[in-house]
C-alpha positions as CSV (number, residue, x, y, z in Angstrom):
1,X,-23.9,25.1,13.6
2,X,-21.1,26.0,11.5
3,X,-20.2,29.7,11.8
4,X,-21.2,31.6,8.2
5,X,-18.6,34.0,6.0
6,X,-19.5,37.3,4.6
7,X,-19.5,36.0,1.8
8,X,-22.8,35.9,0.2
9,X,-22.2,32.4,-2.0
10,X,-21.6,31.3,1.2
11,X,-24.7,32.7,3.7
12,X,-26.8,31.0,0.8
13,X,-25.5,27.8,0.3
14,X,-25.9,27.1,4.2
15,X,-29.3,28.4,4.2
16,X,-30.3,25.9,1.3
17,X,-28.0,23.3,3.0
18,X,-29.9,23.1,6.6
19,X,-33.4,23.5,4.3
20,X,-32.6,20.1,1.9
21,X,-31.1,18.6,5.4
22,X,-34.6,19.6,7.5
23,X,-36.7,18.3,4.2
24,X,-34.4,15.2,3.7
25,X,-33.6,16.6,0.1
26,X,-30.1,15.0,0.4
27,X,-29.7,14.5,-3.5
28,X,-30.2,17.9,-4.1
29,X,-28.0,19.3,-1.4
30,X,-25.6,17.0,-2.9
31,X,-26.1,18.5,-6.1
32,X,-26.2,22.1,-4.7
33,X,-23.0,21.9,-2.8
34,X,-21.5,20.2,-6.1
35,X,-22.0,23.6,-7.5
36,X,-20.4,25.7,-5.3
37,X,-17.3,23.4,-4.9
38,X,-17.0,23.3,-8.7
39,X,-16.7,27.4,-8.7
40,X,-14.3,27.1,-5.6
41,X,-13.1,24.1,-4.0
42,X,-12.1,25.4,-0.9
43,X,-15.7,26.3,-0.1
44,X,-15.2,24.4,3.1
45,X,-19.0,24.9,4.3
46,X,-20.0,23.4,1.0
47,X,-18.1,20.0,2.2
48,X,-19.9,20.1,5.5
49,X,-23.1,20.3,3.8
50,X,-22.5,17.5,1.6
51,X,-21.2,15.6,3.9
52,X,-23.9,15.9,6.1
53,X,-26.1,14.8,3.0
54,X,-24.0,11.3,2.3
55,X,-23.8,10.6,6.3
56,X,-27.9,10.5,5.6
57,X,-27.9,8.5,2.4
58,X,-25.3,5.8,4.3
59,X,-22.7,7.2,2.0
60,X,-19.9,6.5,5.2
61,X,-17.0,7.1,3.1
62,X,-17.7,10.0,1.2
63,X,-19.5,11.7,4.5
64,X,-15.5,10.6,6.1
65,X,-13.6,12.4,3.2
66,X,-15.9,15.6,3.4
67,X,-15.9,15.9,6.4
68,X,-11.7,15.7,6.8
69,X,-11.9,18.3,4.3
70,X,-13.6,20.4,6.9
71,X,-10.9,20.2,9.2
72,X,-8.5,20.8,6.0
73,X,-10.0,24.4,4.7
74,X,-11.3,25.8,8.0
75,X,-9.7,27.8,10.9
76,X,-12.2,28.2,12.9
77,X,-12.5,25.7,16.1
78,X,-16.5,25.7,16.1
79,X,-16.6,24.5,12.4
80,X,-13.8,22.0,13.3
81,X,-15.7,20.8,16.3
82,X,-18.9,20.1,13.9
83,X,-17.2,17.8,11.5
84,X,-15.4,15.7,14.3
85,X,-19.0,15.2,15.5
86,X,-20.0,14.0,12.1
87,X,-17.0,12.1,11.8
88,X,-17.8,10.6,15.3
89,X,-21.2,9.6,13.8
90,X,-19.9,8.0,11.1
91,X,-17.1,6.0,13.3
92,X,-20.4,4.6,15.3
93,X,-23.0,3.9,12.5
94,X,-20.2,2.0,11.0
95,X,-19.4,-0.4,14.0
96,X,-20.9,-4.2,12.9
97,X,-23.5,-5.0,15.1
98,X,-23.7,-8.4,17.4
99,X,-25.5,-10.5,14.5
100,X,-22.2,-8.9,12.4
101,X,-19.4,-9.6,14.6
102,X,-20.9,-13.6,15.0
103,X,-20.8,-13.3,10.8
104,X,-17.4,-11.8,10.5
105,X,-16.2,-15.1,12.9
106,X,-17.3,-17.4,11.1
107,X,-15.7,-16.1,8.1
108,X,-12.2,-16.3,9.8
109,X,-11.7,-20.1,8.3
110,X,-12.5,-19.2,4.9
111,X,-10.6,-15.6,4.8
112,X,-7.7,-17.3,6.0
113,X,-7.3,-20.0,3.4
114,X,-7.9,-17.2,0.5
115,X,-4.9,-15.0,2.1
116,X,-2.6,-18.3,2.5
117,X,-3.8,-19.0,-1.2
118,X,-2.7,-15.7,-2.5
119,X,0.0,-14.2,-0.5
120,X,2.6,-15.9,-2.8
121,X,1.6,-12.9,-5.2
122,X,1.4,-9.7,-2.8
123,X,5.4,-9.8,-3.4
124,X,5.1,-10.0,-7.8
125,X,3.7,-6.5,-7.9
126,X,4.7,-3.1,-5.9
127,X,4.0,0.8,-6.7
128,X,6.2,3.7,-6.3
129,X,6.2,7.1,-6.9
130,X,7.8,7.0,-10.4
131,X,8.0,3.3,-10.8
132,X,6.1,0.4,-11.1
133,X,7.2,-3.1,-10.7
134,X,6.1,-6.4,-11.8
135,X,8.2,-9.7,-10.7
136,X,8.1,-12.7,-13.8
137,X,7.5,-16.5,-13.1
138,X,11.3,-17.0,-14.6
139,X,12.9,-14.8,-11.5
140,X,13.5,-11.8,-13.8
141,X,11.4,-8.3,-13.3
142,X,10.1,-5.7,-15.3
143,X,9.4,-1.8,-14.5
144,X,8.3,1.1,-15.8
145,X,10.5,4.2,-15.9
146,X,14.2,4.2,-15.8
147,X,15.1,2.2,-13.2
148,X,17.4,-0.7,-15.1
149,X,16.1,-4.2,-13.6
150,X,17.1,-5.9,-16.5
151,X,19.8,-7.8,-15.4
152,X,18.1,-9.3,-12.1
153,X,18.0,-12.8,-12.2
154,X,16.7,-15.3,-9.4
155,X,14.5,-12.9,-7.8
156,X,11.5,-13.8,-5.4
157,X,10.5,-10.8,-4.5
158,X,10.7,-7.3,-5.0
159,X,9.8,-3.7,-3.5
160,X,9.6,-0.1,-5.4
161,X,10.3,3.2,-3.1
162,X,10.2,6.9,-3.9
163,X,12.9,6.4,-6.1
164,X,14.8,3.2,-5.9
165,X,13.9,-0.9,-6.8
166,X,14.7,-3.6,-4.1
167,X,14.9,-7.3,-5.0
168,X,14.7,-10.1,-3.0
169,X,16.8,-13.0,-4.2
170,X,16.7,-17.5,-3.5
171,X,19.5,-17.2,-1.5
172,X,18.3,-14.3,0.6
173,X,20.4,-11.7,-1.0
174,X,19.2,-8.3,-1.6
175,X,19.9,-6.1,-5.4
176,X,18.6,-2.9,-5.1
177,X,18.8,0.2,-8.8
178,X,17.9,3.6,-8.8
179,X,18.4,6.6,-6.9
180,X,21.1,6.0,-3.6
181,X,20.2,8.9,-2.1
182,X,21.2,8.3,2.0
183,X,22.4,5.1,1.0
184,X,19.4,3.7,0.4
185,X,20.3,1.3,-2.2
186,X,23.6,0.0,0.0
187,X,22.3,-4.0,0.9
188,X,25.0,-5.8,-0.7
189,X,26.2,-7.5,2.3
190,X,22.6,-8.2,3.8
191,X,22.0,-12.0,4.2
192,X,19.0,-14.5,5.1
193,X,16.4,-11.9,4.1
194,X,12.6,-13.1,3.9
195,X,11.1,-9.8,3.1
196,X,12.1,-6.1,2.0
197,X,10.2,-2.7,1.7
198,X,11.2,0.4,0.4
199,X,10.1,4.3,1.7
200,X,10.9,7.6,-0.1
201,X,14.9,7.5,1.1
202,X,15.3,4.3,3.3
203,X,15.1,0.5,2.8
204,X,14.1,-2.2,5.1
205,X,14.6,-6.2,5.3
206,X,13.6,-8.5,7.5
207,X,15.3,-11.5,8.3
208,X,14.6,-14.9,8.6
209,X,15.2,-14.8,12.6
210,X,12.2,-12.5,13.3
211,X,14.5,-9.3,13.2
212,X,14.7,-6.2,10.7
213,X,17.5,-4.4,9.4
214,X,17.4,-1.0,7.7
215,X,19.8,1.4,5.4
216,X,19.1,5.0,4.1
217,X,18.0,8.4,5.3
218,X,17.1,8.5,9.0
219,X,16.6,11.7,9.9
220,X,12.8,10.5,11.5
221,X,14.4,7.3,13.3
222,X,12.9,5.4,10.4
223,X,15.7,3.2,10.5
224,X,15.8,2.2,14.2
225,X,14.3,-0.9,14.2
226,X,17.5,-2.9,15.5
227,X,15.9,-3.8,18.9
228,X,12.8,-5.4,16.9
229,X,12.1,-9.3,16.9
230,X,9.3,-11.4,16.6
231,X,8.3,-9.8,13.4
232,X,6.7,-11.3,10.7
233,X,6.1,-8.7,7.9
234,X,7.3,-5.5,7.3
235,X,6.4,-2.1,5.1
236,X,7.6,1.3,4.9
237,X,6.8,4.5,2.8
238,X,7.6,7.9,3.3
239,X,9.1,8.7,6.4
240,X,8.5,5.7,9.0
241,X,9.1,1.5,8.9
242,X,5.6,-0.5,10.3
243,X,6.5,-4.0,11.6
244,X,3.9,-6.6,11.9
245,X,4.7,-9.3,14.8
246,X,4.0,-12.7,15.2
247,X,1.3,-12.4,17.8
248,X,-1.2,-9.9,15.6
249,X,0.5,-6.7,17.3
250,X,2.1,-3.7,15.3
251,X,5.3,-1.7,15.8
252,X,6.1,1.6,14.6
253,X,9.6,4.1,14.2
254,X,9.5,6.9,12.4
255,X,7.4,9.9,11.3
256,X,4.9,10.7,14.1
257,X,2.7,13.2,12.2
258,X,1.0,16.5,13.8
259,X,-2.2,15.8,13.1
260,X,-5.2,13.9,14.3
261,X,-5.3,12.4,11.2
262,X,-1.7,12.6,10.2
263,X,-0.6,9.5,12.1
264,X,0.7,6.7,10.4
265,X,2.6,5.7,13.4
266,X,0.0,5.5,15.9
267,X,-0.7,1.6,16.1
268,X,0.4,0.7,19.3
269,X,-3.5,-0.4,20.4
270,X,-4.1,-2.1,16.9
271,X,-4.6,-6.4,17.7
272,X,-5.5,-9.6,15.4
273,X,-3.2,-8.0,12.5
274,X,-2.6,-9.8,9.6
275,X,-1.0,-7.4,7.4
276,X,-0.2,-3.9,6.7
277,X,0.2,-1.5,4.7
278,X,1.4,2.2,5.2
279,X,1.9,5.6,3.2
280,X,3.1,9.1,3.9
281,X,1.0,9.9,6.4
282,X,-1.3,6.9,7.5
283,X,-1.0,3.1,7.8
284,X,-3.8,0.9,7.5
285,X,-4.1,-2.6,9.2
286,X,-6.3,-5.8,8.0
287,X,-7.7,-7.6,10.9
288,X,-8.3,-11.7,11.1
289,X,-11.6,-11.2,10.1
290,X,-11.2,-9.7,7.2
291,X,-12.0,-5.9,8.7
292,X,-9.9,-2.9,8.6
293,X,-8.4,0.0,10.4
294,X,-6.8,3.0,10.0
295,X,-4.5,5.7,11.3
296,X,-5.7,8.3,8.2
297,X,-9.0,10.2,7.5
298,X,-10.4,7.7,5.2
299,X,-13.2,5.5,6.4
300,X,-12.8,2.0,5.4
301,X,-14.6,0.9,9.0
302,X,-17.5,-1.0,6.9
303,X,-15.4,-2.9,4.8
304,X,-16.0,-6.7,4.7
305,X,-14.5,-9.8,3.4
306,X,-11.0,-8.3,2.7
307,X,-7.6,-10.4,1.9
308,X,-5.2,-7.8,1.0
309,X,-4.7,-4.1,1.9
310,X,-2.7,-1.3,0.0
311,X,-1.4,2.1,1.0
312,X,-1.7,5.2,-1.9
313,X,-0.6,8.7,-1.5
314,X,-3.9,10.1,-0.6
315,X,-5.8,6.4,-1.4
316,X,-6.3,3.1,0.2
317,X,-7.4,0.3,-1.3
318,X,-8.1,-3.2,-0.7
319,X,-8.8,-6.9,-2.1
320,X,-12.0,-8.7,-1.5
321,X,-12.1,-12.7,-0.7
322,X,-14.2,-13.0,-4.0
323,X,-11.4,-11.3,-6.4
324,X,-13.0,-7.7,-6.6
325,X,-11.5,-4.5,-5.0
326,X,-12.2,-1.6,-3.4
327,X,-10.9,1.5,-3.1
328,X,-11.1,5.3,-1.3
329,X,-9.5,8.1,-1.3
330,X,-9.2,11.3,-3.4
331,X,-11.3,11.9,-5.6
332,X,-9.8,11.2,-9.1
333,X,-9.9,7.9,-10.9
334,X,-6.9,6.1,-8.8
335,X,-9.7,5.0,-7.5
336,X,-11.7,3.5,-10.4
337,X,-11.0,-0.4,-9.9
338,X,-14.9,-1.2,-9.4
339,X,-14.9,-3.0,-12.7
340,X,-12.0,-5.1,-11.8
341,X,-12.2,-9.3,-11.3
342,X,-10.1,-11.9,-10.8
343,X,-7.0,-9.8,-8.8
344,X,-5.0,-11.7,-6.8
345,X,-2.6,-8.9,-5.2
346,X,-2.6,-5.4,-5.5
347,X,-0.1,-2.5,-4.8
348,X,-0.9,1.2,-4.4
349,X,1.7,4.2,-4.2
350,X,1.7,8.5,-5.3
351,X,-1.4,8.5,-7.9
352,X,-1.7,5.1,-9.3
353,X,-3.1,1.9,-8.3
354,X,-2.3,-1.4,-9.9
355,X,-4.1,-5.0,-9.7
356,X,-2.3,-8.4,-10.5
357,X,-5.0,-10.2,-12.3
358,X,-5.0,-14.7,-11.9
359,X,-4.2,-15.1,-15.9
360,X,-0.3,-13.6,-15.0
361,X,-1.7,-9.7,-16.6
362,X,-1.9,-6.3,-14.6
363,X,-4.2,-3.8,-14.8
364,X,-3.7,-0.1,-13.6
365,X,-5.4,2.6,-13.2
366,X,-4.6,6.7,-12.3
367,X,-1.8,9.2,-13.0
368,X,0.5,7.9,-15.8
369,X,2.5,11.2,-16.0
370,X,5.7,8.8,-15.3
371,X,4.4,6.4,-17.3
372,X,3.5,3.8,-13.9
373,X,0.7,2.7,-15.5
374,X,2.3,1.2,-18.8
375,X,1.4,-2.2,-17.8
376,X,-0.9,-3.7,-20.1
377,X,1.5,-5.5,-22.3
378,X,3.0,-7.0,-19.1
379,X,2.7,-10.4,-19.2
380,X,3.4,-13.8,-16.8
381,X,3.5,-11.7,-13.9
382,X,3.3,-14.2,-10.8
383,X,5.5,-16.0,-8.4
384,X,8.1,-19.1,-9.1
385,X,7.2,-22.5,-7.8
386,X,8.2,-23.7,-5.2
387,X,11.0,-26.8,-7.1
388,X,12.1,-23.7,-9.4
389,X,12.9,-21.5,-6.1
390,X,15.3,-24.0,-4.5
391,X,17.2,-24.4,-8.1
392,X,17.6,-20.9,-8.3
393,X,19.4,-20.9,-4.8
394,X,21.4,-23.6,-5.4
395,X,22.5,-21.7,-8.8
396,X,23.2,-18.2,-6.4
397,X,25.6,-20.9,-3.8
398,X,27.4,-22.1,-7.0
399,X,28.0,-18.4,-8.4
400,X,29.1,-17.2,-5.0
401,X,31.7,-20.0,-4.9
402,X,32.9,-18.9,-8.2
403,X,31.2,-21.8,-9.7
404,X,29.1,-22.5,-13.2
405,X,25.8,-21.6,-11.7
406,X,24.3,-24.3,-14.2
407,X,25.3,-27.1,-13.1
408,X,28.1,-26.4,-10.6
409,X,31.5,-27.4,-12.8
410,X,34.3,-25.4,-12.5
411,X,35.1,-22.3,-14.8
412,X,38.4,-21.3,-17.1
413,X,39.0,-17.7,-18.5
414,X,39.7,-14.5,-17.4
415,X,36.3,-11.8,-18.5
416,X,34.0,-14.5,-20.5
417,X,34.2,-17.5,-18.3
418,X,33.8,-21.4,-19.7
419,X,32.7,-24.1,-17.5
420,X,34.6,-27.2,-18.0
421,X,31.9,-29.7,-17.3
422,X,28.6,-28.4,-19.7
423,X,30.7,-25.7,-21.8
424,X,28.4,-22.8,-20.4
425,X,29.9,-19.2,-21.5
426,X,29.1,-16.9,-18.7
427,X,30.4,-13.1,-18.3
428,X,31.7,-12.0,-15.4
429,X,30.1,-8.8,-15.9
């Protein structure tokens, strides 16, 4: 039993707590503890209460989140010890059963065709803290915020941080705007890139050979990934770099947390990965069978049929086979994407969330006090075809050969160049 204050708000609310609990009154304890958080939100007892009133209704997630908030407010080791139990509870009511697991297999085949279908769009859209970033069929981007993208051509994919922009380009060259704090933006001379993330002050890339190279702030060994190979996907945030290998296993440098709960680097056990996804202080994994797990102290342990997984600051949320998304997290509407169809990718950073819809638009959703969420007019948001990428490549070879990237004739002038073959003007600038 959770030991009571001297408070008398607080004797009461426990007594009426254990008498809804004993009665099965779980709406009104709900409503009751409600009360009592809304006069004081670190009423920590209140939390337990409720969330001992949504672990009865099946409500796993919101029981998970009250009861972390538990662990959060109180000192005391015996109060502590009674939400872990709940939280226990919850970890075991949510495991699939036998029928489940047989179900979940059989869904492997389909799952996989959906994330093969879509993952060409996980790279058009990414969320940072003050940005975020859509990637246009034609190669160029747009963002919110300050960041100047708007001379980034020939682009593939692309990656927001804390504070800084990454674009992938056809010829595996990495551009890079904003803040270069530590460095971070410094990847001119990185080449044969397939993939690049971006944390608060470091950016990663990985290269076509399996291994990963990293610039920018590594005062966590966030940047150590040097002895890394075999890896197929890559994503960073905050302090730490997650590496996804070819064989389903997970790698980890970086922030180690000091917390149960605080320990986005704690994957070494994780198997059957197929992506991930990571943010201050957890990183969540999405298994072959369209499950998910999770360093942090939100329960997503009964979600189902899920393609695509995304990190926020206190928030995860994740795409469903059928084009629908879910989401949990703090309690705020960063959250609110339950109305939401036809999303193909989705990206998730700070206090926003933000879903690429099939028709080339973006929706958003939470804070906008940086304007992230200024999205709506966006539109043609979606990945080049395949023909239009290997142009663009050959275009980046010409221009690096000091070439007319149009058709490959030779230029005259000194500033404002002419090509002598299809009369092109280009600037040098």
């Amino acid at each position: 039993m959770l030991a009571r204050g001297m408070d008398a708000a607080f004797v009461a609310c426990i007594n009426r707590s254990q008498e809804y609990i004993k009665s099965g009154k779980y709406t009104l304890l709900i409503e009751e503890c409600n009360n009592l958080l809304s006069m004081d939100p670190n009423f920590y007892e209140a939390y337990y209460g409720r969330g001992e009133a949504y672990l009865r209704l099946g409500k796993y997630n919101e029981a998970y989140n009250d009861f972390n908030k538990v662990l959060q407010y109180s000192s005391s080791a015996e109060d502590k010890e009674a939400a872990r139990k709940g939280l226990t509870k919850i970890e075991n009511l949510s495991k699939p059963t036998e029928a489940e697991i047989k179900k979940l297999q059989e869904r492997i085949p389909e799952l996989k065709k959906v994330r093969e279908r879509i993952a060409k769009y996980q790279v058009c859209v990414s969320a940072g803290d003050v940005y975020t970033v859509g990637l246009k069929t034609d190669g160029t981007v747009v963002a919110t915020g300050r960041c100047n993208v708007r001379g980034w051509r020939y682009i593939i994919a692309i990656a927001a941080g804390d504070k800084h922009i990454v674009g992938l380009k056809a010829d595996g060259t990495v551009v890079a705007a904003g803040s270069n704090k530590h460095d971070r933006c410094k990847v001119r001379g990185w080449r044969d890139i397939v993939a690049v993330a971006a944390g608060d002050e470091h950016t990663v890339g990985l290269k076509a050979d399996g291994t990963v190279v990293a610039v920018g702030s590594n005062h966590f060994d966030q940047c150590n990934v040097s002895g890394w190979c075999d890896i197929v996907a890559i994503t960073a945030c905050g302090r730490h770099t997650i590496g996804l290998k070819a064989n389903g296993r997970v790698v980890a440098v970086g922030y180690k947390g000091y917390f149960k709960y605080d320990r986005p680097c704690d994957v070494s056990d994780w198997r059957d990965i197929v992506a991930v996804a990571t943010n201050n202080d957890y990183t969540v994994g999405l298994k072959v069978d369209g499950t998910v797990v999770a360093t942090m102290k939100y329960n997503v342990s009964d979600w189902r049929d899920i393609v695509a997984i995304a990190a926020g600051l206190a928030h995860t949320v994740s795409l469903k086979a059928d084009g629908t998304v879910v989401a949990t997290g703090y309690e705020d509407n960063r959250c609110n994407v339950s109305g939401w169809r036809d999303i193909v990718a989705i990206a998730a950073c700070g206090w926003h969330t933000i879903g690429l819809k099939s028709d080339g638009t973006v929706v958003a959703v939470g804070q906008n006090w940086a304007r992230q969420c200024n999205v709506l007019k966006w539109r043609n948001i979606g990945p080049a075809s395949e023909e239009q990428v290997l142009k663009w490549k050959q275009s980046l070879n010409w221009h690096a050969q000091g070439l007319c990237e149009y058709c490959g004739g030779k230029l005259s002038g000194l500033f404002i160049k002419k090509c002598l073959s299809c009369g092109k003007r280009i600037d040098v600038f």
